[in-house]
C-alpha positions in Angstrom: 25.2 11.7 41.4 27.4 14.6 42.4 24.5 16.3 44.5 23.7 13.1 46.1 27.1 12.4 47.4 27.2 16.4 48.4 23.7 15.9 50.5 25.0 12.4 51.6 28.4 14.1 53.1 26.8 17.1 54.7 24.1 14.4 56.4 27.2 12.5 57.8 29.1 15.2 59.4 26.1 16.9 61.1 27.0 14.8 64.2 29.9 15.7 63.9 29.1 19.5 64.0 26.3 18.7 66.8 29.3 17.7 68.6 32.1 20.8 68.0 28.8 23.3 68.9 27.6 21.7 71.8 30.6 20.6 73.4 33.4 22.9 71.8 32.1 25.8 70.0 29.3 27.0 72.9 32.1 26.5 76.3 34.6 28.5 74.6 31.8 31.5 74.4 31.0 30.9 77.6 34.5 31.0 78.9 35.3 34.4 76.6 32.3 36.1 77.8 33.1 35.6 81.2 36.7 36.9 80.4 34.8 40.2 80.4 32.9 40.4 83.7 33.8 41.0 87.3 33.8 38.7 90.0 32.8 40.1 93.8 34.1 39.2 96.6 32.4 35.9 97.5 33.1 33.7 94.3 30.0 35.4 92.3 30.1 37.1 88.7 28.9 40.1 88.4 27.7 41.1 84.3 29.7 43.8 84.1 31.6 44.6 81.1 35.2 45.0 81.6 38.5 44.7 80.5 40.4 44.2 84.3 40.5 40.8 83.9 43.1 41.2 80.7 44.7 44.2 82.3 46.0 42.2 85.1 48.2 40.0 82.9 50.8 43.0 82.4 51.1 42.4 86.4 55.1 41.5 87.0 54.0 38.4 88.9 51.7 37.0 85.9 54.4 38.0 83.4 56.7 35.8 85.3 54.4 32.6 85.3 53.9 33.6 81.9 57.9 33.2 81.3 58.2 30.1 83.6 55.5 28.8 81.6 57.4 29.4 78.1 60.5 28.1 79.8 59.6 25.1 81.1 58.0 24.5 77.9 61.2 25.1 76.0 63.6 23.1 77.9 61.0 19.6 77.3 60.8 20.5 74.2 64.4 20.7 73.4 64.6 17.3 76.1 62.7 15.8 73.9 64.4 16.4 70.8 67.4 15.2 72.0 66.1 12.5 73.1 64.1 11.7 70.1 66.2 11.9 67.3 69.1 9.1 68.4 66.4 7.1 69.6 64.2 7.2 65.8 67.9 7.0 64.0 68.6 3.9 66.3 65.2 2.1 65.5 65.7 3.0 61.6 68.9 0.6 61.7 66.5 -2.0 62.9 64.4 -5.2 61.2 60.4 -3.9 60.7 59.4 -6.8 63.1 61.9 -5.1 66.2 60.7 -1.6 65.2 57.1 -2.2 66.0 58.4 -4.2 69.0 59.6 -1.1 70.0 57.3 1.5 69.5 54.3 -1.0 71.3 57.4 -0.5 74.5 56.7 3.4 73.7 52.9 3.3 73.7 52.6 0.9 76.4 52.7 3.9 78.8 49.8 5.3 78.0 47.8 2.4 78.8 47.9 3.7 82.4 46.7 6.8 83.9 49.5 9.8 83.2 48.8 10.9 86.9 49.1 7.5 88.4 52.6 7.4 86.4 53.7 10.8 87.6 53.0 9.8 91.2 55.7 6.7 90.6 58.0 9.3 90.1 58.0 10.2 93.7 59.5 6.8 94.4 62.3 7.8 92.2 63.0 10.9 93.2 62.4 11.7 96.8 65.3 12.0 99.0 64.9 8.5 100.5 63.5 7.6 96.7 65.3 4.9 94.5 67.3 6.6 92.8 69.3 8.9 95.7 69.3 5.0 97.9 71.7 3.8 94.9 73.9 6.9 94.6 74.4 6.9 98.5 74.6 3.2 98.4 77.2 3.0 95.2 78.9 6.0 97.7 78.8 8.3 94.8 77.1 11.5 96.9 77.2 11.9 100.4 73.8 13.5 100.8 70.5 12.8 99.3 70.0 14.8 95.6 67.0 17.7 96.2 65.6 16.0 92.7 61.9 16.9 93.3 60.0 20.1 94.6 62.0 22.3 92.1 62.2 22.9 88.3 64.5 20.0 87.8 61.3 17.3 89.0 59.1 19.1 87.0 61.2 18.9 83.9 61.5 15.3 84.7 57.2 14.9 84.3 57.3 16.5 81.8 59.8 15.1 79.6 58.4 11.5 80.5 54.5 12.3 79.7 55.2 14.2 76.3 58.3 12.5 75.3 56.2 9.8 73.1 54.3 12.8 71.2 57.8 13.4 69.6 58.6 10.2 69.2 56.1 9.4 67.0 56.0 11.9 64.7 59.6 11.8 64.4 59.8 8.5 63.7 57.6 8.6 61.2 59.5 11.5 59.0 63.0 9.2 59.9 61.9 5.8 58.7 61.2 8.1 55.4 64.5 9.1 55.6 66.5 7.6 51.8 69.7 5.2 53.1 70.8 6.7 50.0 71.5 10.0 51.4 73.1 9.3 54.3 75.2 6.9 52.1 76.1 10.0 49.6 76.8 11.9 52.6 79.8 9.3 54.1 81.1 9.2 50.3 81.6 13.0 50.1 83.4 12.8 53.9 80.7 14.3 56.1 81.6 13.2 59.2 78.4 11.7 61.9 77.5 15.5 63.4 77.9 16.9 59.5 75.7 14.4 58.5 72.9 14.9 61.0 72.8 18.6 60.5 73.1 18.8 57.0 70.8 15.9 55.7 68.7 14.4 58.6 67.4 17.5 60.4 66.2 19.2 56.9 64.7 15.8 55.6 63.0 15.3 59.0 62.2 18.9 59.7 58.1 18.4 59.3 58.6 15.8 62.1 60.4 17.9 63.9 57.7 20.8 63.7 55.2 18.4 64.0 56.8 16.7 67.3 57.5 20.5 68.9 53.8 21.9 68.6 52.8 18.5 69.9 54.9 18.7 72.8 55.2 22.6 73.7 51.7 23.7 73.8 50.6 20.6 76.5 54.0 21.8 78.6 52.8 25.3 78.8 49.0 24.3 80.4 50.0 21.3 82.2 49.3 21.7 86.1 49.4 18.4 87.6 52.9 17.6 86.9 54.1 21.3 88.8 51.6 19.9 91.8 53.0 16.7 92.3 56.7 17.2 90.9 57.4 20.5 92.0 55.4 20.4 95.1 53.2 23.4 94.4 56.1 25.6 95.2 56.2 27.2 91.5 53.3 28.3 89.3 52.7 27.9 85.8 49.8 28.7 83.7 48.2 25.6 84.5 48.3 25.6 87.6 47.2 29.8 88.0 44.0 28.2 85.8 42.8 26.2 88.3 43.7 28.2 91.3 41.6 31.0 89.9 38.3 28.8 89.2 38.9 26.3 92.3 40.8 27.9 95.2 40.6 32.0 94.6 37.0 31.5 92.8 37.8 34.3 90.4 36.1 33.0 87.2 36.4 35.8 85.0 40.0 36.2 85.8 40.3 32.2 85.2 38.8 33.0 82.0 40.9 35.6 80.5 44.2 33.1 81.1 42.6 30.6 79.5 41.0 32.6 76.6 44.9 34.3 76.5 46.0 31.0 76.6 44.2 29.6 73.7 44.9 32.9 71.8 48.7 31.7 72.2 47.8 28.6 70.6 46.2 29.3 68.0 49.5 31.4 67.4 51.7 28.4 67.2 49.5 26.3 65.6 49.5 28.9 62.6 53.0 29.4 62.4 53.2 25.5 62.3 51.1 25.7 59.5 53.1 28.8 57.6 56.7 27.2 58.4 56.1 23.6 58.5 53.6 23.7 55.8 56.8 25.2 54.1 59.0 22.5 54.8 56.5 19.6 53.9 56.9 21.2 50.3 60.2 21.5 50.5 60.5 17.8 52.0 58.4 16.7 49.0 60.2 18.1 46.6 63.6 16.7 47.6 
């Protein structure tokens, strides 16, 4: 019965490997092997071992959209987080049938195309946009706000397309969250801040990691956002991607980003497993 099932599993899932070779496994070779050839000067590849293509990441200039990238990445993270955690302590206080009112509101977003909702940010934020037409009109600035075409718009995107991919997970580790704690907590004379620190952010820290890695790597490789938002005028990884395969037709040097990229990844995404692995023990056993 045992070998059955065994044979009946491995049957199962061989679509399922069909799929990660074909369309996973085989376009990441392609893209590391390419990290090693040469490109010439009209948009071919040339087969010719090299390590260039990696050496030209210690440039200044791609260490700087390397650290752009990281910071932009930080700064929705942490956006996010702050955002997040009032928002999932808020819904806890709530009946069942107004949470999942709620959380529909925070899904119903992605029922429409994430570019189509970055372009309505224009509206808001141009100089003539919505939102500089009400402070001008309420006489609370003078001049329009320069709230797009800089780091401040791009923030913006980002924050609003990976905001729900901490909300979710986070919400999920608060609505675990025991009353009884937070109850114990008030008893002992913790004040709100106390409380948050010392009992909600270590019961909730798997969501935490969870919500982080879910919303940092996308903000380090997201290029649309920095095109529309921030005008083209700064680069991050994402965007140096696609310049290098679309617009400068240097596909080995496209490559070794994205391969460097991934390498990155896979960094975090181990760590998450190491530390928040970690704290889902520790979470159990409290």
């Amino acid at each position: 019965m045992k070998n059955s099932n065994s044979i009946f599993k491995k049957i199962t899932t061989i679509p399922l490997k069909f799929y990660a070779g074909i369309l996973i496994f085989l376009p990441l070779l392609y893209i590391f092997i390419l990290s090693f050839f040469r490109n010439d000067y009209y948009g071919g590849i040339i087969p010719d071992f090299t390590f260039d293509n990696y050496r030209m990441l210690i440039d200044v200039v791609y260490l700087k959209v390397f650290l752009q990238s990281f910071l932009i990445a930080f700064i929705t993270t942490f956006i996010c987080i702050c955002i997040s955690y009032p928002f999932c302590l808020i819904i806890k206080t709530k009946k069942e049938t107004t949470q999942k009112l709620i959380m529909t509101f925070v899904m119903i977003p992605f029922l429409t195309n994430s570019l189509i909702r970055t372009y309505g940010w224009i509206v808001l934020l141009r100089k003539n946009g919505v939102i500089n037409q009400f402070l001008m009109g309420t006489h609370l600035i003078s001049s329009p706000l320069s709230l797009m075409y800089n780091y401040f718009g791009i923030v913006i995107g980002m924050v609003y397309t990976l905001l729900p991919f901490m909300i979710l997970p986070l919400n999920s580790a608060v609505s675990k969250l025991d009353d009884s704690l937070l109850d114990a907590s008030k008893d002992l004379g913790a004040n709100r801040l106390q409380t948050f620190f010392k009992v909600v952010v270590p019961e909730t820290l798997p969501g935490l990691f969870n919500g982080s890695l879910m919303v940092f790597i996308p903000a380090i490789g997201l290029f649309f956002i920095s095109d529309i938002l921030g005008g083209g005028k700064l680069m991050l990884l994402g965007n140096l991607i696609k310049n290098q395969f679309l617009t400068a037709r240097n596909w080995p040097f496209g490559a070794a980003i994205s391969i460097t990229l991934i390498i990155i990844t896979f960094i975090f995404v181990k760590l998450y497993k190491k530390i928040g692995g970690k704290m889902d023990d520790l979470g159990g056993g409290l």
